[in-house]
PATIDREN-666022 format. One line per 10 residues: number of its first residue (from 1); their letters; for each residue x, y, z of C-alpha. Coordinates in steps of 0.5 Angstrom, whole numbers, plus 2048, in hexadecimal, padded with zeros to 3 digits. Each point is the difference from the previous one (the first is absolute). Layout:
# PATIDREN-666022
NUM	A	X/Y/Z  ...
END
This chain:
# PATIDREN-666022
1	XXXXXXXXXX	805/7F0/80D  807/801/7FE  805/800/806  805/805/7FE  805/800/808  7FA/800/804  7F9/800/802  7FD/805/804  7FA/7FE/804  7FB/805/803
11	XXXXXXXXXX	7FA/805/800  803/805/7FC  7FD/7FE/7F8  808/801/7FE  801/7F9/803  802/7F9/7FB  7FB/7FE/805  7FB/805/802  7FC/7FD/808  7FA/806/800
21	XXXXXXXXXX	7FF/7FE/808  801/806/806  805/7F9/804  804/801/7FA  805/806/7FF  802/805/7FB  805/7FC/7FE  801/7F9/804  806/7FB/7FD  803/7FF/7FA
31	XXXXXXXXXX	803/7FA/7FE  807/7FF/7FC  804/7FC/7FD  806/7FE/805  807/7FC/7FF  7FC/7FC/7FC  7F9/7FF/803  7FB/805/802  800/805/806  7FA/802/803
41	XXXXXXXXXX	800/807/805  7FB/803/805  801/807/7FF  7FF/802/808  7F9/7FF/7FF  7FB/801/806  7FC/7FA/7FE  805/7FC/7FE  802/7FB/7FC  801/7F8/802
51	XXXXXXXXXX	802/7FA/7FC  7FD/7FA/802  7FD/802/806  806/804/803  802/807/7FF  806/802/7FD  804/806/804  802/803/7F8  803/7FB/7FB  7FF/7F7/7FE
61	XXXXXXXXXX	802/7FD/7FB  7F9/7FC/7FD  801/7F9/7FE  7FB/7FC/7FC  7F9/7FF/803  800/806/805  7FA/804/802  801/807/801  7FA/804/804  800/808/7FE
71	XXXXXXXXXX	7FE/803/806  7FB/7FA/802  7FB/802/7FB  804/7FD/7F9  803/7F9/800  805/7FF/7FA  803/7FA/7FF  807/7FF/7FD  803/7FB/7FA  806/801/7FC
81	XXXXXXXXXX	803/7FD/7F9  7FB/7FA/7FF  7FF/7FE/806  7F8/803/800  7FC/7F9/7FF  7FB/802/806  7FC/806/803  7F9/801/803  7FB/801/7FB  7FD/806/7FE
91	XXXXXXXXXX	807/805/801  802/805/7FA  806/7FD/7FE  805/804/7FF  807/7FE/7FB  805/805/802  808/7FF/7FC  807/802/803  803/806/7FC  806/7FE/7FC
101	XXXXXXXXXX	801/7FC/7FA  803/7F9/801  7FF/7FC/807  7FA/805/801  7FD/7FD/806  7F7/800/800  7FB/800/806  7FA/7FE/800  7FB/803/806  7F9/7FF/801
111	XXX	7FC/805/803  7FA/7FF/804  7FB/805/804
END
């Protein structure tokens, strides 16, 4: 999946990753490229979105390695540049690339239900 300023992550089947789940909203978060790194925003979910086991109030700045829980009925896992050597086994594995030509950043994240 090509990541072109963000990805979407939500119900609604417009969403780069799309969770079919009434615990996940509409449109739930989205992750951007920020100041070098990736961002990643709840937006003003009921459920909520946690990183690592604890809620972010409205935006954090993943680093490598981080579990993100959508709505606590998907946990995503976070990898950036070729940092991904690890996972749990039977996730989708999804390639996503930053826009831009040079210095384009890539994120790796592992989907599971």
């Amino acid at each position: 999946m090509e990541l072109i300023g963000g990805a979407t992550i939500g119900r609604a089947p417009d969403n780069s990753i799309c969770i079919d789940d009434p615990g996940v909203s509409r449109y739930h978060s989205i992750i951007e490229e920020h100041d070098g790194g990736f961002r990643l925003n709840d937006l003003g979910t009921r459920n909520g979105t946690n990183v690592n086991g604890a809620p972010i109030s409205s935006q954090y700045d993943l680093r490598d390695g981080d579990s993100i829980s959508i709505g606590g009925v998907c946990r995503i896992e976070f990898y950036s540049g070729d940092s991904f050597t690890q996972g749990s086994r039977g996730a989708e594995e999804q390639r996503s690339r930053g826009a831009g030509e040079q210095g384009s950043h890539s994120i790796q994240l592992l989907v599971c239900t």
